[in-house]
Wavefront OBJ file of the C-alpha trace (Angstrom):
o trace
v 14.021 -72.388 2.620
v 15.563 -69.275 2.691
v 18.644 -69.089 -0.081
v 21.772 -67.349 1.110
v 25.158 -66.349 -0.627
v 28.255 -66.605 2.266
v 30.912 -64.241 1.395
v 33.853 -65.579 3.034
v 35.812 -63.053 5.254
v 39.091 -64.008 3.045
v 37.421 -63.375 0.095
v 36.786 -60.220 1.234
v 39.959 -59.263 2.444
v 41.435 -60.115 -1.336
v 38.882 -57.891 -3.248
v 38.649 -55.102 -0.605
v 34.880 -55.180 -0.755
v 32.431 -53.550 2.192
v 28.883 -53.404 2.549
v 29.160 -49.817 0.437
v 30.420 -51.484 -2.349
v 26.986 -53.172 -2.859
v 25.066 -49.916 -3.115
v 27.281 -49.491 -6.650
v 25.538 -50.167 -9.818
v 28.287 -53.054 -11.187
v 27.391 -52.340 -15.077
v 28.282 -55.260 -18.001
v 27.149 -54.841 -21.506
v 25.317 -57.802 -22.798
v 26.292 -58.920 -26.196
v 23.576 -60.336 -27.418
v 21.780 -57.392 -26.346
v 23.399 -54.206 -27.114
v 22.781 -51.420 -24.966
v 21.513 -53.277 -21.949
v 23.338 -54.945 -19.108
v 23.621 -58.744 -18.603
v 21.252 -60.582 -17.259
v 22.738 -61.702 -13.338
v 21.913 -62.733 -10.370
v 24.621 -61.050 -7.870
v 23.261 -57.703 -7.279
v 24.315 -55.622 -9.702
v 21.740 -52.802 -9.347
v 21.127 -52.986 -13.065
v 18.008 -53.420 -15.243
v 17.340 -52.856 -18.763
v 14.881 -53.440 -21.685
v 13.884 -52.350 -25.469
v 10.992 -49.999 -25.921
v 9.834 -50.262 -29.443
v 13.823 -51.630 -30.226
v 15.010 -48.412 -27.706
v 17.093 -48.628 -24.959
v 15.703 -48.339 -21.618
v 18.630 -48.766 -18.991
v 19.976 -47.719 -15.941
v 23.029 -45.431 -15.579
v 26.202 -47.030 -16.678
v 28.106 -44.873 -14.352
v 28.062 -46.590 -10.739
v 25.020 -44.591 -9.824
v 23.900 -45.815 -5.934
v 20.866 -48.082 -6.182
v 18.992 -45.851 -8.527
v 15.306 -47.711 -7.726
v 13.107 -48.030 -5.048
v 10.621 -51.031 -3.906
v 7.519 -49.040 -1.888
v 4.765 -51.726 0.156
v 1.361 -50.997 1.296
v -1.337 -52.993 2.835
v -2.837 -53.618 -0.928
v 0.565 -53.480 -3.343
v 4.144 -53.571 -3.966
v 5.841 -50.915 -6.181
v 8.708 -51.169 -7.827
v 10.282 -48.276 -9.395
v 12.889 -48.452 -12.066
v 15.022 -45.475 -12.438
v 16.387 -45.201 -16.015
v 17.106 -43.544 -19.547
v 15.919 -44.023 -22.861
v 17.195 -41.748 -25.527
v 19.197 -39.466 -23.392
v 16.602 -38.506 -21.318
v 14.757 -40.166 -18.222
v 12.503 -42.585 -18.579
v 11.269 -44.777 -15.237
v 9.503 -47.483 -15.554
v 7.027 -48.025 -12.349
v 5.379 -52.109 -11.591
v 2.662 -52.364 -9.555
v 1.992 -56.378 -7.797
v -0.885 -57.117 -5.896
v -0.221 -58.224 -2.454
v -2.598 -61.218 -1.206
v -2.366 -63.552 1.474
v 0.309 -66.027 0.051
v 2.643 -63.395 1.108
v 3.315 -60.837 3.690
v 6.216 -57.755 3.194
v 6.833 -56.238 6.358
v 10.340 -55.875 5.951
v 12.830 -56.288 2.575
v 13.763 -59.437 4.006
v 10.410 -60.715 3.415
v 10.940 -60.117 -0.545
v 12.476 -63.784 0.150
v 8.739 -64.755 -0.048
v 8.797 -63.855 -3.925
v 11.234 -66.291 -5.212
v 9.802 -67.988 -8.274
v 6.794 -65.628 -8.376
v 5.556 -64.861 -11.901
v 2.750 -62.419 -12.270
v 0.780 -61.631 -15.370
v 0.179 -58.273 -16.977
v -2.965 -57.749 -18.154
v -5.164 -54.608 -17.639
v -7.910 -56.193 -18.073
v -7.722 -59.650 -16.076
v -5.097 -58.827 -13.595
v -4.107 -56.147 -11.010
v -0.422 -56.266 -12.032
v 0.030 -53.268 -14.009
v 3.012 -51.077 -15.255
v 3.211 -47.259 -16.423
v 6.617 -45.116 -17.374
v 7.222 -41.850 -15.865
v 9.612 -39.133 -16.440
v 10.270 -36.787 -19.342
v 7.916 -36.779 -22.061
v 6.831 -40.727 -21.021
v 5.121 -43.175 -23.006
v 1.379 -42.995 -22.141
v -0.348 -46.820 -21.595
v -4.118 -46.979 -22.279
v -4.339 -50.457 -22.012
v -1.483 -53.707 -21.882
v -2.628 -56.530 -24.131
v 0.043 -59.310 -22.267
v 3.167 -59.606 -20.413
v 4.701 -60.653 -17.593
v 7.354 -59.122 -14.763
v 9.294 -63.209 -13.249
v 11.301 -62.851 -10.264
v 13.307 -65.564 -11.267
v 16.152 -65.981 -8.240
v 15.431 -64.160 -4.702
v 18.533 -64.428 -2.169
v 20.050 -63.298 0.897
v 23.509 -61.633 1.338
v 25.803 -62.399 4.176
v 28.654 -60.199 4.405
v 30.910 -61.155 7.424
v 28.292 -62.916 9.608
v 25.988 -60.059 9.151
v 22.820 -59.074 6.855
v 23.976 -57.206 4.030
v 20.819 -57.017 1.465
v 18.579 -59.256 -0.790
v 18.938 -59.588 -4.181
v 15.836 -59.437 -6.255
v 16.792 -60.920 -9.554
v 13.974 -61.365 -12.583
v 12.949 -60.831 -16.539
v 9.741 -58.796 -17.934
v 7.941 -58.114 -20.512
v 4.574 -56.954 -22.070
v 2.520 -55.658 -24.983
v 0.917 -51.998 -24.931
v -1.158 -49.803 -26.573
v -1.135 -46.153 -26.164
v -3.947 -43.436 -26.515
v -4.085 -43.448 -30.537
v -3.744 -47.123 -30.797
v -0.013 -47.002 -31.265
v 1.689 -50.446 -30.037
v 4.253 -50.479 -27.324
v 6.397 -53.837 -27.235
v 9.075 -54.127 -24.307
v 11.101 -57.034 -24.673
v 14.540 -58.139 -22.490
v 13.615 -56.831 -19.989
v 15.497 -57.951 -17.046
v 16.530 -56.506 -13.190
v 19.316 -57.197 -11.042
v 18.498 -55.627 -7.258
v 20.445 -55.099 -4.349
v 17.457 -54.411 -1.672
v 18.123 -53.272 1.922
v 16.279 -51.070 4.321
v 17.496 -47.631 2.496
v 15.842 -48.357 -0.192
v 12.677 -50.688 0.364
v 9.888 -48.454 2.175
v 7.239 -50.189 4.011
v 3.855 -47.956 4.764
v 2.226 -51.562 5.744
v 2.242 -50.838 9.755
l 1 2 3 4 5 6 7 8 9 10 11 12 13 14 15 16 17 18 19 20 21 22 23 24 25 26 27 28 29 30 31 32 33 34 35 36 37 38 39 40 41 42 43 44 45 46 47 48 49 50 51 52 53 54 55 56 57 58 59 60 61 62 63 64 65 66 67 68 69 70 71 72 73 74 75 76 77 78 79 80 81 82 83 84 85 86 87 88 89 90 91 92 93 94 95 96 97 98 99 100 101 102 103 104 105 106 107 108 109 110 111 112 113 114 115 116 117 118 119 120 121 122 123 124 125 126 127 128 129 130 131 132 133 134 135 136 137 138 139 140 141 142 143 144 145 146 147 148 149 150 151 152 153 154 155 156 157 158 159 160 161 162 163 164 165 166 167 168 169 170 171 172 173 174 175 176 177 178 179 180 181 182 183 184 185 186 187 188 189 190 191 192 193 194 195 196 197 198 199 200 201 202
């Protein structure tokens, strides 16, 4: 069963929101975690994690939707746009696609909800990489994980707005000269609509 969120039209009157305001990264510091943004499940276009006790995070500055979710006939890619350090860091999932679900559109991210997948470079076809300046390079992940824990639709005055892809990650790498990468708290709030989900499935 599909999970929606109804935005009443009154409520939206009072707070002087639009379907713009959701492309708006909605940044809250998390206080048990310094440095990274809450975890939620409302579409905050944030994400965050440590990287060897470093911040990775998105831009705390309202940047629009600063990730991108790419499908093909084999895999989904997610793409987190971020910073670690001052300078840009992104941090790129790749999730098998099989037959227990199809993504022809974003709204068919629905499909996800609840889905954990395993990171292992050796047993699975999950896998994750960073890109950017100067990135960490991954020889081989030891464990982790990437949990899309809540999956909803947004209804913004009796019309589609965007799907919120909400989750937690993390995982256990090794780099060329053996050197151990732990990412821990790793979490993602999305806001996912057709500007930013690309499908090269058809």
């Amino acid at each position: 069963m599909k999970k929606l969120i109804i935005i009443a039209v009154a409520l939206l009157a009072m707070t002087a929101c639009s379907k713009s305001d959701f492309k708006q990264t909605q940044y809250i510091d998390d206080p048990d975690y310094p440095g990274l943004p809450i975890y939620s499940e409302m579409g905050y276009n944030t994400y965050g994690a440590y990287i060897n006790e470093q911040v990775f995070t998105v831009s705390s500055h309202g940047s629009n939707r600063p990730f991108y979710l790419v499908a093909d006939r084999e895999c989904l890619t997610m793409t987190l746009y971020g910073w670690r350090e001052g300078t840009n860091l992104n941090m790129v999932f790749t999730l098998p696609i099989d037959s227990t679900y199809h993504l022809e559109d974003y709204h068919d991210l629905l499909t996800l909800d609840g889905k954990r997948f395993d990171i292992d470079t050796i047993a699975t076809s999950c896998n994750v990489k960073f890109e950017g300046y100067y990135p960490p390079t991954i020889t081989s992940i030891y464990s982790g994980y990437i949990s899309f824990e809540k999956i909803q639709q947004v209804i913004v005055d009796k019309e589609d707005a965007e799907i919120i892809v909400s989750g937690k990650f993390q995982f256990r790498a090794f780099g060329p000269e053996g050197n151990r990468l732990d990412v821990v708290g790793g979490r993602f709030d999305l806001g996912v609509d057709q500007t930013n989900f690309i499908n090269f499935r058809r």
